[in-house]
The first five atom37 places (N, CA, C, CB, O) and aatype in JSON, in Angstrom:
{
  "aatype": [20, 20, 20, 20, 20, 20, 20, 20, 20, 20, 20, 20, 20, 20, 20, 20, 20, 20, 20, 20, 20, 20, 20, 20, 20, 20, 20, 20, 20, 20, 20, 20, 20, 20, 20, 20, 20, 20, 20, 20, 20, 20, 20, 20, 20, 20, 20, 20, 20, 20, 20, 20, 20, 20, 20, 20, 20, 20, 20, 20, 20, 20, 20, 20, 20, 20, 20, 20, 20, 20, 20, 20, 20, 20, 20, 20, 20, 20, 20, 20, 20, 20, 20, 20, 20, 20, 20, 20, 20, 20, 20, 20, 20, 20, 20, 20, 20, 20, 20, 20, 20, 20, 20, 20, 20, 20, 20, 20, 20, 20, 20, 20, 20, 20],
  "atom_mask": [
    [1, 1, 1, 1, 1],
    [1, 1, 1, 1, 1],
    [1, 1, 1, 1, 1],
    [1, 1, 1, 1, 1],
    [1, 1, 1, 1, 1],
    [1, 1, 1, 1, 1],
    [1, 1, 1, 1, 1],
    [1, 1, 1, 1, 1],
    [1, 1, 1, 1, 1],
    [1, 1, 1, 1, 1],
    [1, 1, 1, 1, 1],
    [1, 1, 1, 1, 1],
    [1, 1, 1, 1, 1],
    [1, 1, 1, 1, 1],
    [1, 1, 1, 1, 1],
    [1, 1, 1, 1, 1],
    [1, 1, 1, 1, 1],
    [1, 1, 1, 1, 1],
    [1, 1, 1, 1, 1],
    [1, 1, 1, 1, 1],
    [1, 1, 1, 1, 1],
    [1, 1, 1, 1, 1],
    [1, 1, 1, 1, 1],
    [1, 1, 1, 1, 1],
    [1, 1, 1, 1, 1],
    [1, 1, 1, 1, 1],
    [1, 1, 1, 1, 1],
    [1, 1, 1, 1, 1],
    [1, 1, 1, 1, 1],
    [1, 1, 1, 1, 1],
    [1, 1, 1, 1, 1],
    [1, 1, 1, 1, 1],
    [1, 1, 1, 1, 1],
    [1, 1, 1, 1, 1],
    [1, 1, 1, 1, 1],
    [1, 1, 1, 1, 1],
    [1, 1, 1, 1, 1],
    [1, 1, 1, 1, 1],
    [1, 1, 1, 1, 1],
    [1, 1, 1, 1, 1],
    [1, 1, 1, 1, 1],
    [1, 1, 1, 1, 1],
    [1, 1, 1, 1, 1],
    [1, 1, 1, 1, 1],
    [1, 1, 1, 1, 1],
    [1, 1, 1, 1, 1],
    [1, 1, 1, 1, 1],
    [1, 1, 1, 1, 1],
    [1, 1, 1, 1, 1],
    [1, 1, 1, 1, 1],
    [1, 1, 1, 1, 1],
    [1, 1, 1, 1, 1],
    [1, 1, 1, 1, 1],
    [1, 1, 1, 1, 1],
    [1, 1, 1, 1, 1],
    [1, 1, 1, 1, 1],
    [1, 1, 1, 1, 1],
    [1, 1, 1, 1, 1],
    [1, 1, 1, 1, 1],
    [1, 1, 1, 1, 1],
    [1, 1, 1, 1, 1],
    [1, 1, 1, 1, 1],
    [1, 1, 1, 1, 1],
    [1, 1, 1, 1, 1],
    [1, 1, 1, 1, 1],
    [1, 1, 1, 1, 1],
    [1, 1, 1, 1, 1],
    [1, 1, 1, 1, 1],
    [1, 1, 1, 1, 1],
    [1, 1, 1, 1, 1],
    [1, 1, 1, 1, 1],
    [1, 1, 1, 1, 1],
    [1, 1, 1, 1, 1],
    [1, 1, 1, 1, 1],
    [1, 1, 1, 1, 1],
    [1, 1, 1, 1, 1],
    [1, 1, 1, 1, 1],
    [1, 1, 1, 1, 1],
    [1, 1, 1, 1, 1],
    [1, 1, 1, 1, 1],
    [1, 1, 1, 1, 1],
    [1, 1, 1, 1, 1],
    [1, 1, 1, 1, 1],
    [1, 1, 1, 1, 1],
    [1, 1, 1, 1, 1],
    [1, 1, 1, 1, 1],
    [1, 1, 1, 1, 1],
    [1, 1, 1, 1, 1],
    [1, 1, 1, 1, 1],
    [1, 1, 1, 1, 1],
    [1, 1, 1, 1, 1],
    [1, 1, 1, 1, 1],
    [1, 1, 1, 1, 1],
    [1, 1, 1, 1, 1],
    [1, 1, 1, 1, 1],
    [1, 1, 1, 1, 1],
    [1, 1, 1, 1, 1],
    [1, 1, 1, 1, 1],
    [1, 1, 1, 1, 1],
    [1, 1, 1, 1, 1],
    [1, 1, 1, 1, 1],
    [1, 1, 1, 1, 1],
    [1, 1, 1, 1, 1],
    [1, 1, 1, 1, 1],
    [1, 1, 1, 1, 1],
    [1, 1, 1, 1, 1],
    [1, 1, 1, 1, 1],
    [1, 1, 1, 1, 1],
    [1, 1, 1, 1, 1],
    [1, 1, 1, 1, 1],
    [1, 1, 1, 1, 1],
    [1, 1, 1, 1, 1],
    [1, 1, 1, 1, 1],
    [1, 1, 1, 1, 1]
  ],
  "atom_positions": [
    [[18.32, 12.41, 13.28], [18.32, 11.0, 12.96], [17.29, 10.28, 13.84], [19.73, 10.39, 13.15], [17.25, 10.39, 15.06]],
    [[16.57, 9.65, 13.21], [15.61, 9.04, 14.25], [16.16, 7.48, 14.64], [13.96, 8.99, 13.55], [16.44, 6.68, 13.75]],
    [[16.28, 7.14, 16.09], [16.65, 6.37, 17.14], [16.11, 4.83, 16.25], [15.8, 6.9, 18.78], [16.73, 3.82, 15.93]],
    [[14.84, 5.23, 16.1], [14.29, 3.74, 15.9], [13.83, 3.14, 14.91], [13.43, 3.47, 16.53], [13.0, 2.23, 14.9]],
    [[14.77, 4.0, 13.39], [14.75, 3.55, 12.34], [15.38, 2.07, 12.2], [15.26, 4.48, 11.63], [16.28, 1.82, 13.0]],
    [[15.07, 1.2, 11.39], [15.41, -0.24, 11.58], [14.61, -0.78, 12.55], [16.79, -0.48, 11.94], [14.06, -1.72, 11.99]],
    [[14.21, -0.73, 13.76], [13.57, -1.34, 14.39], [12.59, -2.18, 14.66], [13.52, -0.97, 14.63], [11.63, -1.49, 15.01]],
    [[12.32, -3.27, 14.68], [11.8, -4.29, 14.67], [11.08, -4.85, 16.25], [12.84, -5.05, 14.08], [11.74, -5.62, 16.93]],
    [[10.09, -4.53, 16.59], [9.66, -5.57, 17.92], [10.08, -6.76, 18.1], [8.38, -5.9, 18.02], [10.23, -7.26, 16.99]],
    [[10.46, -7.75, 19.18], [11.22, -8.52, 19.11], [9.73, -9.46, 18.48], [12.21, -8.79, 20.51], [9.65, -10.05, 17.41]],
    [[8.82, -9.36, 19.4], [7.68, -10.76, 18.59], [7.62, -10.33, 17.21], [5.73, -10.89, 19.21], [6.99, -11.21, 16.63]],
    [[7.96, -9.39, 16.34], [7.65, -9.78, 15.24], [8.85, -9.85, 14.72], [6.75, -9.11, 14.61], [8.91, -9.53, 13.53]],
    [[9.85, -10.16, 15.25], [11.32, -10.68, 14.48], [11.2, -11.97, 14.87], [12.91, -9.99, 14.96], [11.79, -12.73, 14.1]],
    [[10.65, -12.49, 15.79], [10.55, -13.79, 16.54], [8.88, -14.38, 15.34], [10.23, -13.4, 18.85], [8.89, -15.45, 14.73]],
    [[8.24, -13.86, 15.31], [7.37, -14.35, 14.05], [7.78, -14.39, 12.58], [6.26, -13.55, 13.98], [7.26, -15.18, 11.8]],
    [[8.38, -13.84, 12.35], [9.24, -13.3, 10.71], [9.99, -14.71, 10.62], [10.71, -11.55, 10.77], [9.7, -15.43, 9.67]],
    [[11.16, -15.26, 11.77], [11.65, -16.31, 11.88], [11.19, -17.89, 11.84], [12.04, -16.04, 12.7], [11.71, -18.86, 11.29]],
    [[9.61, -17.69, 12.9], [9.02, -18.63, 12.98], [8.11, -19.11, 11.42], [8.3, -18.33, 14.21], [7.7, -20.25, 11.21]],
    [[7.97, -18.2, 10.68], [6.71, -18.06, 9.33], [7.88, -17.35, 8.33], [4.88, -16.7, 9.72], [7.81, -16.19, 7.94]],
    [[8.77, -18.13, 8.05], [9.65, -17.73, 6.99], [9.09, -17.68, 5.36], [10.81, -18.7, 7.12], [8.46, -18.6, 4.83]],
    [[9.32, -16.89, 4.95], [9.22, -16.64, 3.45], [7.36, -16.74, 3.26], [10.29, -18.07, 2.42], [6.78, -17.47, 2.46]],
    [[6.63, -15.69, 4.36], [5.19, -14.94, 4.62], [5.15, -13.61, 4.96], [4.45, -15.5, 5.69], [4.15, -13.12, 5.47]],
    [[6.12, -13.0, 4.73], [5.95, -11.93, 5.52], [5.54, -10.73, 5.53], [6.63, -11.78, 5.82], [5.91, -9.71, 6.11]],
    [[4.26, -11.11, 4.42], [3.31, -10.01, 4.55], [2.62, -10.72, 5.48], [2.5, -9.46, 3.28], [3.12, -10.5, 6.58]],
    [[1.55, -11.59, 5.55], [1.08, -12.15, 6.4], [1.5, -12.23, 7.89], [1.02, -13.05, 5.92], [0.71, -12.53, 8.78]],
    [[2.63, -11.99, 8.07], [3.22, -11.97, 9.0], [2.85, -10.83, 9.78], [4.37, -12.12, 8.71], [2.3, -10.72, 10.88]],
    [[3.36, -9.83, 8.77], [3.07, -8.36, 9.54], [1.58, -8.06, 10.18], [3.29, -7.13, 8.41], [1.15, -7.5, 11.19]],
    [[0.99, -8.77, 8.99], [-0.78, -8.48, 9.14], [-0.79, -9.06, 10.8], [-2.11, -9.71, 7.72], [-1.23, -8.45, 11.78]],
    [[-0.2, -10.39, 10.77], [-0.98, -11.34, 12.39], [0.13, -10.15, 13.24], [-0.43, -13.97, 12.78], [-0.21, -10.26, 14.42]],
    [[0.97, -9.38, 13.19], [1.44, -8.76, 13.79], [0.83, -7.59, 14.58], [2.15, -8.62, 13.16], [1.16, -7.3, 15.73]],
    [[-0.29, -6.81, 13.66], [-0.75, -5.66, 13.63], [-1.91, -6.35, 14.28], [-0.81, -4.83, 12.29], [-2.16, -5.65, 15.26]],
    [[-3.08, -7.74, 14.24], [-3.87, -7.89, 14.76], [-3.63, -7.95, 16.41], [-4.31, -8.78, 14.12], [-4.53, -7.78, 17.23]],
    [[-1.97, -8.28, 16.78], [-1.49, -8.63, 17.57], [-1.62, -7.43, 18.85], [-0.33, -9.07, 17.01], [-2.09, -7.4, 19.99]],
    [[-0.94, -6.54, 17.99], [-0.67, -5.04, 18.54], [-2.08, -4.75, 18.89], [0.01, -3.84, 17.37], [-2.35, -4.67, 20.09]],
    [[-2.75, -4.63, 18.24], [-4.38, -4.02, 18.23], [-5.39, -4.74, 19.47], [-5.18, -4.47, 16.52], [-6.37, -4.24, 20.03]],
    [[-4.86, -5.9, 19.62], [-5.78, -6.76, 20.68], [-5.0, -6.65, 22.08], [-5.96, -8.56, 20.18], [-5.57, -6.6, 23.17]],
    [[-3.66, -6.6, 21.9], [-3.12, -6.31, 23.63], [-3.14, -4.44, 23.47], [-0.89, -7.18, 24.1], [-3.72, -3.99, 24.46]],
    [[-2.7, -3.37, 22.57], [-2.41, -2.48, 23.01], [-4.0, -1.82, 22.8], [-1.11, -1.96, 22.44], [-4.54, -1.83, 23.9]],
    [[-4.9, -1.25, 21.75], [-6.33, -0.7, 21.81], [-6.92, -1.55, 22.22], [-7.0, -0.24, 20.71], [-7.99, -1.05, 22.56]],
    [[-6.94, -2.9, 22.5], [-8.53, -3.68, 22.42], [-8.14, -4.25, 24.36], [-8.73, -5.6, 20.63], [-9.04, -4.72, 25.05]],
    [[-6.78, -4.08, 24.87], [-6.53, -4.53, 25.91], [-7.29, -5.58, 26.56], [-6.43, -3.67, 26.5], [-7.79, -5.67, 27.68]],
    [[-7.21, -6.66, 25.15], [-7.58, -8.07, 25.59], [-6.65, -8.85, 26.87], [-7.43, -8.97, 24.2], [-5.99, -8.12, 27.61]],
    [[-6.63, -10.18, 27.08], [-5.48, -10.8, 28.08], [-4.86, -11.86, 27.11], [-6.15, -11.6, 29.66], [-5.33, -12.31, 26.06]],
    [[-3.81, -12.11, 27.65], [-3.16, -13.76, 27.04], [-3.14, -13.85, 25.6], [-4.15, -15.19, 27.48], [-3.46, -14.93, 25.1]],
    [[-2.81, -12.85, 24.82], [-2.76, -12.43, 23.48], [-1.14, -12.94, 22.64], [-3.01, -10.66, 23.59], [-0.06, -12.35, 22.68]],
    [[-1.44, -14.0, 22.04], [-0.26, -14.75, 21.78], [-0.53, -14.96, 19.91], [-0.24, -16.39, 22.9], [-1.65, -15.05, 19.41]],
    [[0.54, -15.0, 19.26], [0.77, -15.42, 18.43], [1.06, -16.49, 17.9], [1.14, -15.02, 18.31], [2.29, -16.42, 17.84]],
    [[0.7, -17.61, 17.39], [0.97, -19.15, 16.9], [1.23, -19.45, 15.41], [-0.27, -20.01, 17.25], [0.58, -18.76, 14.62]],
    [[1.95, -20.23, 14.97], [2.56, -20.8, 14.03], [1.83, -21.54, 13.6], [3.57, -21.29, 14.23], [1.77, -22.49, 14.39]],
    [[1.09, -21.71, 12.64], [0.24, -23.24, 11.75], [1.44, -23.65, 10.47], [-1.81, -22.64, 10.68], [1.58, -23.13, 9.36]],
    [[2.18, -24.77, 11.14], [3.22, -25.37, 10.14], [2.09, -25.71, 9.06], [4.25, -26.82, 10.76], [2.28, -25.46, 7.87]],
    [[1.23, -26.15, 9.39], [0.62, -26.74, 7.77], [0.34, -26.01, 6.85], [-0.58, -27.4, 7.7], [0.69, -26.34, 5.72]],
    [[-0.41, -24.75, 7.1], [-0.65, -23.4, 6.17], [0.68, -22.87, 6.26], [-1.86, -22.22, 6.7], [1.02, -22.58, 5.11]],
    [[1.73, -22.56, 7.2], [2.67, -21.8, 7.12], [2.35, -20.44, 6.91], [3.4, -22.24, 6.31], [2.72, -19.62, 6.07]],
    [[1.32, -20.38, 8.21], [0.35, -19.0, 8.36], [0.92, -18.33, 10.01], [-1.77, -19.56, 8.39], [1.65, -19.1, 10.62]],
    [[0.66, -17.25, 10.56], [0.41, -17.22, 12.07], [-0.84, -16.64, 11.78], [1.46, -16.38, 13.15], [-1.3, -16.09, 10.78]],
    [[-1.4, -16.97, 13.24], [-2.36, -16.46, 13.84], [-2.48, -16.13, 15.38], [-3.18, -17.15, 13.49], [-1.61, -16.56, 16.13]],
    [[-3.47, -15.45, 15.84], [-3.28, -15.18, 17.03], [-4.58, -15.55, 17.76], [-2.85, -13.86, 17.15], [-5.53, -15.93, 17.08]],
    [[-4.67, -15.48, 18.93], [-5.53, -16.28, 20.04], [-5.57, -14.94, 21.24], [-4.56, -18.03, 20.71], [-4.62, -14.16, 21.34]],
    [[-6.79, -14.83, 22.09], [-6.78, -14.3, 23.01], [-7.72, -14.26, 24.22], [-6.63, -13.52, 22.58], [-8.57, -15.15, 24.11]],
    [[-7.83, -13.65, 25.18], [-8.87, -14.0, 25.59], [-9.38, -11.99, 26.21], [-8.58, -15.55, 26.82], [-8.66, -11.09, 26.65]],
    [[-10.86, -12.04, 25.92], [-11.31, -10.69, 26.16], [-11.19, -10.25, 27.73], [-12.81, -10.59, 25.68], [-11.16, -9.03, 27.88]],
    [[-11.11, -11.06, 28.96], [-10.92, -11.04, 30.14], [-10.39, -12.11, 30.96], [-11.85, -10.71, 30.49], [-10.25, -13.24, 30.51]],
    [[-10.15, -11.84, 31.97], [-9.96, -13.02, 32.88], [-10.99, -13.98, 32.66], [-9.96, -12.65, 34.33], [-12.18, -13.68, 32.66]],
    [[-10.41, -15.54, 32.4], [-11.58, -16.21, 33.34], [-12.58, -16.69, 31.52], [-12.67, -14.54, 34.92], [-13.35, -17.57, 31.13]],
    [[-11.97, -15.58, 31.03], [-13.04, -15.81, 29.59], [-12.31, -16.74, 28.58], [-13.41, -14.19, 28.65], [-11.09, -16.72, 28.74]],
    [[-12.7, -17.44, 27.69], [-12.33, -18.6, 26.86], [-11.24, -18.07, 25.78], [-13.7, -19.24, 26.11], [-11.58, -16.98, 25.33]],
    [[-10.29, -18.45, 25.37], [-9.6, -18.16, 24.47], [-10.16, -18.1, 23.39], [-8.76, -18.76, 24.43], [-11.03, -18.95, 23.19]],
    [[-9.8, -16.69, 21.87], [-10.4, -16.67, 21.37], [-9.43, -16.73, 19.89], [-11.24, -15.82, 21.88], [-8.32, -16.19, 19.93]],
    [[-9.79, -17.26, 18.83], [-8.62, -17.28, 17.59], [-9.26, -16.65, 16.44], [-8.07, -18.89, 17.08], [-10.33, -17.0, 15.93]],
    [[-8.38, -15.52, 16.01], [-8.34, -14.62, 15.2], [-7.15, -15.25, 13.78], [-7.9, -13.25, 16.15], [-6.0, -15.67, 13.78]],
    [[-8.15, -15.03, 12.75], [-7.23, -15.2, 11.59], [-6.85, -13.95, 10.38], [-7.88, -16.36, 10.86], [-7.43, -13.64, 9.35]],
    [[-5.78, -13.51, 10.95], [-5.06, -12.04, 10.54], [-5.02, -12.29, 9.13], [-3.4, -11.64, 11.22], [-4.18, -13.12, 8.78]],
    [[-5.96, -11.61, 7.94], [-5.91, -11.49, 6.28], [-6.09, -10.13, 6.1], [-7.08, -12.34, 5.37], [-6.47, -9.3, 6.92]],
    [[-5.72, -9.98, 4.76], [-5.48, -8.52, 4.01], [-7.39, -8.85, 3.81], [-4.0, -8.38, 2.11], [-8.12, -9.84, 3.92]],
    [[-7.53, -7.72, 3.55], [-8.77, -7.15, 2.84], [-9.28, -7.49, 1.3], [-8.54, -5.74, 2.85], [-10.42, -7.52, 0.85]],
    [[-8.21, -7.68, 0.78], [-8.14, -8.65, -0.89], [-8.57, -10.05, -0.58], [-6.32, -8.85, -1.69], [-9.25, -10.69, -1.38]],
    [[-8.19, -10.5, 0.54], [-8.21, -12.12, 0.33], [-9.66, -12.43, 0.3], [-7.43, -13.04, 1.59], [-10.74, -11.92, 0.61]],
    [[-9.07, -13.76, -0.35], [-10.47, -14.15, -1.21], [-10.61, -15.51, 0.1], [-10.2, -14.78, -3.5], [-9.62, -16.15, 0.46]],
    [[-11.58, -15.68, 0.49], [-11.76, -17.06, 1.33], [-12.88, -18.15, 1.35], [-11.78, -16.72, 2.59], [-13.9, -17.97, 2.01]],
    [[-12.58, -19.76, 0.28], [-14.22, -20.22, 0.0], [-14.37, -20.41, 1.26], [-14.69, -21.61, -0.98], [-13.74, -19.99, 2.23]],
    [[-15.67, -21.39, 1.1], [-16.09, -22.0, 1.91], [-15.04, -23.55, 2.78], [-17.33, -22.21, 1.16], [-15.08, -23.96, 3.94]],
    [[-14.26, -24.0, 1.65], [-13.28, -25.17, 1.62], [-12.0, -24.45, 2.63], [-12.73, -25.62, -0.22], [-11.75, -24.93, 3.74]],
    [[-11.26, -23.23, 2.08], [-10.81, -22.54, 3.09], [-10.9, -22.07, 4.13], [-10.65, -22.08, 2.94], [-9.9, -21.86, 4.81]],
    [[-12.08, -21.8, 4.54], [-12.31, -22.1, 5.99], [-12.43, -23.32, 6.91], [-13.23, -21.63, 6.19], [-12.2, -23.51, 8.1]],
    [[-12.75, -23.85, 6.19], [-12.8, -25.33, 6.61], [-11.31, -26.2, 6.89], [-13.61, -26.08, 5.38], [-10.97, -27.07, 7.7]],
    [[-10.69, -25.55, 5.9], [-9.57, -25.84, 6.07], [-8.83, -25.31, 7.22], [-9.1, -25.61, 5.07], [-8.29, -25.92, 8.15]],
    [[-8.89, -24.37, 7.03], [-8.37, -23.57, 8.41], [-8.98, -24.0, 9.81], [-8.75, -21.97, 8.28], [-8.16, -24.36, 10.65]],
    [[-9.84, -24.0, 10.03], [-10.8, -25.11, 11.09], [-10.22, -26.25, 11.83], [-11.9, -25.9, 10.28], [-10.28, -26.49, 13.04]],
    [[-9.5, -27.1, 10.6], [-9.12, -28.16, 10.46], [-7.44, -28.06, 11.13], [-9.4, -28.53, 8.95], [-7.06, -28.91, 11.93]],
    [[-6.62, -27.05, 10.74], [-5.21, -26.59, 11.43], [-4.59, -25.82, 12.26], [-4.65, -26.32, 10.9], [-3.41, -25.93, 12.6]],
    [[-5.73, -24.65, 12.77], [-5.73, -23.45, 13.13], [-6.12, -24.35, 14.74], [-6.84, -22.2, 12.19], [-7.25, -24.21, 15.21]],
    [[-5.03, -25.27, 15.49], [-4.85, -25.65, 16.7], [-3.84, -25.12, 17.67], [-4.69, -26.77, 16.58], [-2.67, -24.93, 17.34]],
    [[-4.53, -24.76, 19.48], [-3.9, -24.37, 19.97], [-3.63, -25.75, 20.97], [-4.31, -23.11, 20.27], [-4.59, -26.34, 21.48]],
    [[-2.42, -26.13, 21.15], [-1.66, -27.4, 22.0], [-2.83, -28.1, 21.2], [-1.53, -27.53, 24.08], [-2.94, -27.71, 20.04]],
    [[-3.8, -29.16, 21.64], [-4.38, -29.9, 21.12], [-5.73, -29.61, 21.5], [-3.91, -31.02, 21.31], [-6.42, -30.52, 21.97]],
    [[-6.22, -28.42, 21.35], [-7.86, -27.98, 21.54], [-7.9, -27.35, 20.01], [-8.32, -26.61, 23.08], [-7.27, -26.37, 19.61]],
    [[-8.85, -28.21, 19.26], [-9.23, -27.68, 18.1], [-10.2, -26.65, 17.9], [-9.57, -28.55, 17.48], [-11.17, -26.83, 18.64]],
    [[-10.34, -25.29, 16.92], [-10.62, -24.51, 17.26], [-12.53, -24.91, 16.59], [-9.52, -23.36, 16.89], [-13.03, -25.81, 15.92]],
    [[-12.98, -23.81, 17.16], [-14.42, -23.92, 17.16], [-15.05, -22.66, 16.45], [-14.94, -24.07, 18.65], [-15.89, -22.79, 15.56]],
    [[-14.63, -21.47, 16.87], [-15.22, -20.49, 16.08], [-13.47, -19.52, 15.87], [-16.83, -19.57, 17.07], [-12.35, -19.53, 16.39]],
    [[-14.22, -18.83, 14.81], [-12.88, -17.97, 14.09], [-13.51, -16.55, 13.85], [-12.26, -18.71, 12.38], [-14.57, -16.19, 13.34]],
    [[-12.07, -15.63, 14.64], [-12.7, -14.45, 14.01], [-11.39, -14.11, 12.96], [-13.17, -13.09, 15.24], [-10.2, -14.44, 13.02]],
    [[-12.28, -13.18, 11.82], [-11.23, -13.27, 10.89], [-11.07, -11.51, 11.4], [-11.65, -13.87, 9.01], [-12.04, -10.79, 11.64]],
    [[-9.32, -10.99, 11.51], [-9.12, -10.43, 11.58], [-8.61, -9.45, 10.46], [-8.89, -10.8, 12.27], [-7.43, -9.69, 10.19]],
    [[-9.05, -8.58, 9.85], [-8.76, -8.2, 8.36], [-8.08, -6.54, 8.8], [-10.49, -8.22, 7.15], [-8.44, -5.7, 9.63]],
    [[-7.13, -6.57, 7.94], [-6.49, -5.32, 7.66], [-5.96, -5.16, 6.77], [-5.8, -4.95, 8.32], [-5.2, -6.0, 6.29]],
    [[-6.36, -3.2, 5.92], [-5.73, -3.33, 5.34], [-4.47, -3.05, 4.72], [-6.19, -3.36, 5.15], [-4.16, -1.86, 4.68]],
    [[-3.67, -3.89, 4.23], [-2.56, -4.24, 4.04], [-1.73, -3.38, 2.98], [-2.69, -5.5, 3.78], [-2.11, -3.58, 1.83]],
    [[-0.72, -2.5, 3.11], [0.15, -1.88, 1.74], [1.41, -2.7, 2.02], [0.53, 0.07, 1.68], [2.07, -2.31, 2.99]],
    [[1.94, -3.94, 1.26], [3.02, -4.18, 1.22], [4.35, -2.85, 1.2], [2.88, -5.02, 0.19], [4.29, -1.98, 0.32]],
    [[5.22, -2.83, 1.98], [6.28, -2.01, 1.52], [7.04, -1.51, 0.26], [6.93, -2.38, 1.99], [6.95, -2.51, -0.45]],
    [[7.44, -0.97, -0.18], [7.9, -0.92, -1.72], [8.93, -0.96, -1.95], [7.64, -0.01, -2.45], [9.3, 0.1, -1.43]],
    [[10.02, -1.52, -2.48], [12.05, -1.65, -2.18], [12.33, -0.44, -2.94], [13.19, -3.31, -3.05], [13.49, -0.06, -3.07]]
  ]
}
């Protein structure tokens, strides 16, 4: 029997909660999440809530001392105009520093199957 069937990381039960009824998207800012503190062993690698999209995204910074940086976790399908980024530009705020450049973080995505 394996131990850690069901198992859930607490930040992404704590994101699933925060970004209700997203949760593919969810998983995705999850996996960008994993990838930037555990392979990319960035610092200060946090996950955030955009109530207006009812998106997460994540933020980090590559070292000490270095500027925070915001990543926008999408599947590989997504389609993004020019207006959508802009948009995102426009909500994609950490406390009240609006963001300036975006990296889009893409993975790709197999929804689960019931």
């Amino acid at each position: 029997m394996d131990p850690l069937k069901g198992y859930r990381h607490p930040k992404l039960v704590e994101a699933l909660q925060t970004c209700p009824g997203n949760e593919d998207q969810v998983n995705i800012a999850f996996q960008v999440y994993m990838d930037l503190c555990e392979a990319k062993t960035w610092r200060s690698v946090e996950l955030h809530h955009c109530e207006a999209l009812n998106i997460m995204f994540v933020s980090a910074r590559r070292g000490e001392g270095q500027p925070r940086e915001v990543f926008l976790p999408i599947d590989v399908t997504t389609t993004l105009s020019q207006e959508d980024i802009h948009t995102h530009f426009q909500h994609l705020v950490i406390g009240d520093k609006q963001t300036h450049s975006l990296t889009l973080g893409m993975l790709f995505w197999l929804a689960p199957t019931v």
